[in-house]
N, C-alpha and C positions, 0 to 999 in steps of 0.2 A: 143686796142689803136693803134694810127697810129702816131707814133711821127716824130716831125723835129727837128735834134740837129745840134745846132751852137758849133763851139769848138770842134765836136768829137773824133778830135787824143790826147786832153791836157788829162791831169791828170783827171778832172774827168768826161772829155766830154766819154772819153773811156771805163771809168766804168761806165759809165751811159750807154753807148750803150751795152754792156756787158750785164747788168742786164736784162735791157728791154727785149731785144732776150731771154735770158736763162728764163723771166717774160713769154712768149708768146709772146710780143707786135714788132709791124713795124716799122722801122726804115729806117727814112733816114737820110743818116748821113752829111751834110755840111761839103768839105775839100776842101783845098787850092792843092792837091796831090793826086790823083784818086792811082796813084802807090804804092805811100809810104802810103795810106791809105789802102791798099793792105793788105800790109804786117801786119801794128800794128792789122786790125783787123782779118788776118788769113781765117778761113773759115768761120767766121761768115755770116748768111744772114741781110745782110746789104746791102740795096741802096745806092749808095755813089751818092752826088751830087756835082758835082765841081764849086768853088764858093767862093767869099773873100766877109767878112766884108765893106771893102771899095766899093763895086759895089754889095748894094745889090737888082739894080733892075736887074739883070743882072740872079738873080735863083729865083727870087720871087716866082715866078710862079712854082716852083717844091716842094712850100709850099700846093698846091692847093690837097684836098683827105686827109688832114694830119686834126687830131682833136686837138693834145698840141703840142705847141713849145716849147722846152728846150732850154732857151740863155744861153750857157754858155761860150759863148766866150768873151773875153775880152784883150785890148792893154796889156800886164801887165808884162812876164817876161823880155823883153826887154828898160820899163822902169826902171829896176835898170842896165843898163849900161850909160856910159858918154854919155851926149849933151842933148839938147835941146826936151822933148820930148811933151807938153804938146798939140799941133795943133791934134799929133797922138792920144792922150788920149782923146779929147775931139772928136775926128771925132768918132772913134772906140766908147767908153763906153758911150756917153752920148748923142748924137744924133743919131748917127746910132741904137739905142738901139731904139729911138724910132720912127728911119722911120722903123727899122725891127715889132716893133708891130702894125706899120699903115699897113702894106703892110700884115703881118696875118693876120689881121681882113679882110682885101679884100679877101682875098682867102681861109677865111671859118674856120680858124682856131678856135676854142670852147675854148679855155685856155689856157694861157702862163703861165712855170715857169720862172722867171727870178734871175740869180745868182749874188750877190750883193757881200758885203765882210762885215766881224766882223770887221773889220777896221774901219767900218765908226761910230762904239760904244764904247763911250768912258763910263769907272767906270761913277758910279752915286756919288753924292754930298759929300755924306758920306764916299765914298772910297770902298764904294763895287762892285764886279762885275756887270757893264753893262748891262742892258735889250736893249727889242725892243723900250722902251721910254727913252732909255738915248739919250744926245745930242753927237754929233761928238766928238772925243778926240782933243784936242789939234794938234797931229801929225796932222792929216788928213787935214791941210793949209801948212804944210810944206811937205809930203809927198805926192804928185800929184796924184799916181794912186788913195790911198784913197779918196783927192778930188776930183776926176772925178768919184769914185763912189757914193760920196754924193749926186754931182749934176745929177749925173743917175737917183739915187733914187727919188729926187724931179720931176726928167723928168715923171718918173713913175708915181709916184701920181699925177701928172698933169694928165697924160695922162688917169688915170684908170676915173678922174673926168669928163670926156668930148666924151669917146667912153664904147660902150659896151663890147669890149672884158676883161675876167676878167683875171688880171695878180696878180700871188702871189712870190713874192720876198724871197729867201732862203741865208741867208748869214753867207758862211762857214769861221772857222777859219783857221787855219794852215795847207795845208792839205798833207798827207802824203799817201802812199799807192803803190800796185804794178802798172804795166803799166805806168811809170811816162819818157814815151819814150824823152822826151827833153833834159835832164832833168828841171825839177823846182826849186827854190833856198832849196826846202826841199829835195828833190833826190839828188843834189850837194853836201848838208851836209853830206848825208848818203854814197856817192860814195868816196868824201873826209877822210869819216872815215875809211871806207873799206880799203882806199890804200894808210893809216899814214900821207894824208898830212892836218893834223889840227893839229895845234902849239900849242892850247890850249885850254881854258874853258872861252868865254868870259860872261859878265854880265847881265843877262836877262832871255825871255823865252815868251809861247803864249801858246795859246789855242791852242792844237793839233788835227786835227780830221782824220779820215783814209776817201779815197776821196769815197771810197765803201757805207760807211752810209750816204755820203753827198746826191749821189744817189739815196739811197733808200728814203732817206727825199723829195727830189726831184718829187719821183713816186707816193708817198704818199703824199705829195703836192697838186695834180691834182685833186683825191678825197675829200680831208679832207683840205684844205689850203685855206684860205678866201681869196677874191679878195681885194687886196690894203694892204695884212697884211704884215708884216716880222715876219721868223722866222730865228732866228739866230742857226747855227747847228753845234759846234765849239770845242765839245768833250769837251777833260780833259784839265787842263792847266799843265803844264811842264817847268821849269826853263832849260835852254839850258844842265846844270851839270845833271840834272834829262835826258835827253835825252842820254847825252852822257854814262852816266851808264846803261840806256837800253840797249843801243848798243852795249855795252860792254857782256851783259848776255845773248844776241842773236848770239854775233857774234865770243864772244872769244878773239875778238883783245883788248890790254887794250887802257882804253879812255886816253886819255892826264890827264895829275895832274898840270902842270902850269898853272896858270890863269893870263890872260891878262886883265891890268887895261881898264877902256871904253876910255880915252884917248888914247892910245896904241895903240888900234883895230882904231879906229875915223881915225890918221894920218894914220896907212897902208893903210885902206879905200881909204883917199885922194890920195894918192901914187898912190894905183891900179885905182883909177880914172884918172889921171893926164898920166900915162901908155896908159891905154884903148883910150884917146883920142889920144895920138900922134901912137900908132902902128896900133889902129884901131882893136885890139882883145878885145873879152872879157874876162871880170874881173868876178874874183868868190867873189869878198865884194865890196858891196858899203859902202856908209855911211848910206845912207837910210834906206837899207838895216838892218845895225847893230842898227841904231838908231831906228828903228821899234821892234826890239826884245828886246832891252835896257830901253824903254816905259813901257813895261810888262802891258798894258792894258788887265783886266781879265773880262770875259761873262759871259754870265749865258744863256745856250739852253734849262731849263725848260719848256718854252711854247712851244718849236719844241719836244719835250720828251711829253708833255699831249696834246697838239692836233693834232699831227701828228704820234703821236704812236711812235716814234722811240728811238732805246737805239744808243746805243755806244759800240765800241772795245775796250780791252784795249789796252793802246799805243804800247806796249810789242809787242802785236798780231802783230798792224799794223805792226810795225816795220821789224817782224822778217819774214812776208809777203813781204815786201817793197827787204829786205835784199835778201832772197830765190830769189823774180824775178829779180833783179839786175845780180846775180852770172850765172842764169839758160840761161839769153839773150849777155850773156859776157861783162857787162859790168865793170868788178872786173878784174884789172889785175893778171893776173896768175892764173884765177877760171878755172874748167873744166864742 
């Protein structure tokens, strides 16, 4: 296989390009930083192509010789800080998603995966965990990046109805894992707890999945993944206190025992937003944020489990994985 990944320094652009190589397959990798692309991927043989989301006619053309695109790029960590972000969410996730699959189909490309989000699935009727036919959850109108990846998803299926390239949609839940160079608001929690500064246990939880199987579902995708389906890849679910006691048994630090009411966490939220605009740094909570883990909307990745063959880590693994590469890249103050 001759891949092109969008996103390849994020969380699971990286271990997707990781796998592919260590898989046999070609890579080339889309990045905003030919240098610091350098570095996250080491000595790997990887083509790097230099190149933004916002001007994608600008490397189209370095899709040309490639047989699957992997999109996994998306506006996203930066929508949980203060302002105004939604012109960037809809240029980035939902149109540009699909001049990047018109512009494959010109240039030869045989198959896209495209990476969606468990976000955009809310529980079914009865209160049970979410399939690929449940409708949006409620959040996903108050929480923007989900709605722009609704409307991705619709762009999608428009777009599978009207051209021949087949695109199959993978959408992960929570996702956790080594190489999470940014970090992500799930690597923050895990850095936060490393070096004592989380005040407590607040109310909630999600679908956790390690970004390593998101990947392999991903590569398994290509073969075995229908054009126009979703599979949702979202692991285990974990209340945020179940997390934090992981943590605890991987890492030896103890987890916090206070619990902060959801009001509580809500206003510090607003605080560290109200902050974030006037100093212009970033905030490690939003509301969004909290109000997305506080929803506890729970999945169900059975149908990515029976027809994409794929299992799951347990979170422990992920975790104590996530933790090891954290310490090993110095990001743990006082680690050696």
């Amino acid at each position: 296989m001759n891949a092109f990944i969008t996103g390849s320094t994020g969380l699971l652009g990286n271990n997707l390009v990781r796998l592919l190589v260590e898989q046999g397959h070609k890579v080339r990798a889309l990045v905003r930083s030919p240098e610091k692309a350098s570095k996250v991927f080491g000595g790997l043989d990887v083509s790097l192509v230099k190149g933004d989301m916002n001007r994608i006619a600008d490397f189209a053309a370095e899709m040309e010789g490639c047989s699957v695109l992997f999109h996994t790029a998306a506006y996203f960590r930066d929508y949980y800080q203060p302002g105004d972000h939604w012109e960037q969410l809809e240029k980035t996730n939902v149109s540009g998603t699909v001049e990047l699959l018109s512009e494959a189909e010109k240039r030869g490309i045989e198959k896209a995966i495209y990476v969606s989000s468990a976000g955009v699935i809310g529980r079914k009727p009865n209160g049970e965990a979410g399939d690929e036919s449940s409708l949006p959850p409620p959040i996903s109108s108050s929480n923007l990046y989900f709605k722009s990846k609704v409307l991705a998803e619709q762009a999608v299926q428009d777009f599978v109805k009207t051209h021949s390239l087949p695109v199959v949609l993978v959408l992960p839940g929570f996702m956790f894992g080594p190489g999470d160079v940014a970090p992500t608001a799930s690597g923050q929690i895990i850095l936060d707890y490393l070096n004592r500064k989380l005040p407590g246990i607040i109310d909630g939880g999600a679908d956790i999945v390690d970004a390593r199987d998101v990947a392999q579902a991903m590569i398994s995708a290509v073969d075995r993944g229908k054009n126009g389906e979703r599979y949702i890849v979202a692991g285990n679910y974990l209340d945020i206190e179940d997390i934090l006691k992981a943590l605890e048994q991987v890492t030896g630090v103890p987890s916090p025992k206070m619990r902060i009411p959801h009001p509580v966490i809500m206003a510090y939220a607003w605080v560290s937003e109200v902050y974030g605009r006037l100093t212009g740094k970033p905030i490690l909570v939003s509301r969004q944020g909290v109000q997305t883990l506080h929803t506890e909307t729970k999945v169900d990745s059975s149908k990515a489990c029976r027809e994409l063959g794929i299992s799951f880590r347990q979170p422990k693994t992920t975790l104590a994985d996530e933790v090891n590469w954290y310490t090993q890249n110095g990001y743990v103050a006082g680690a050696k």
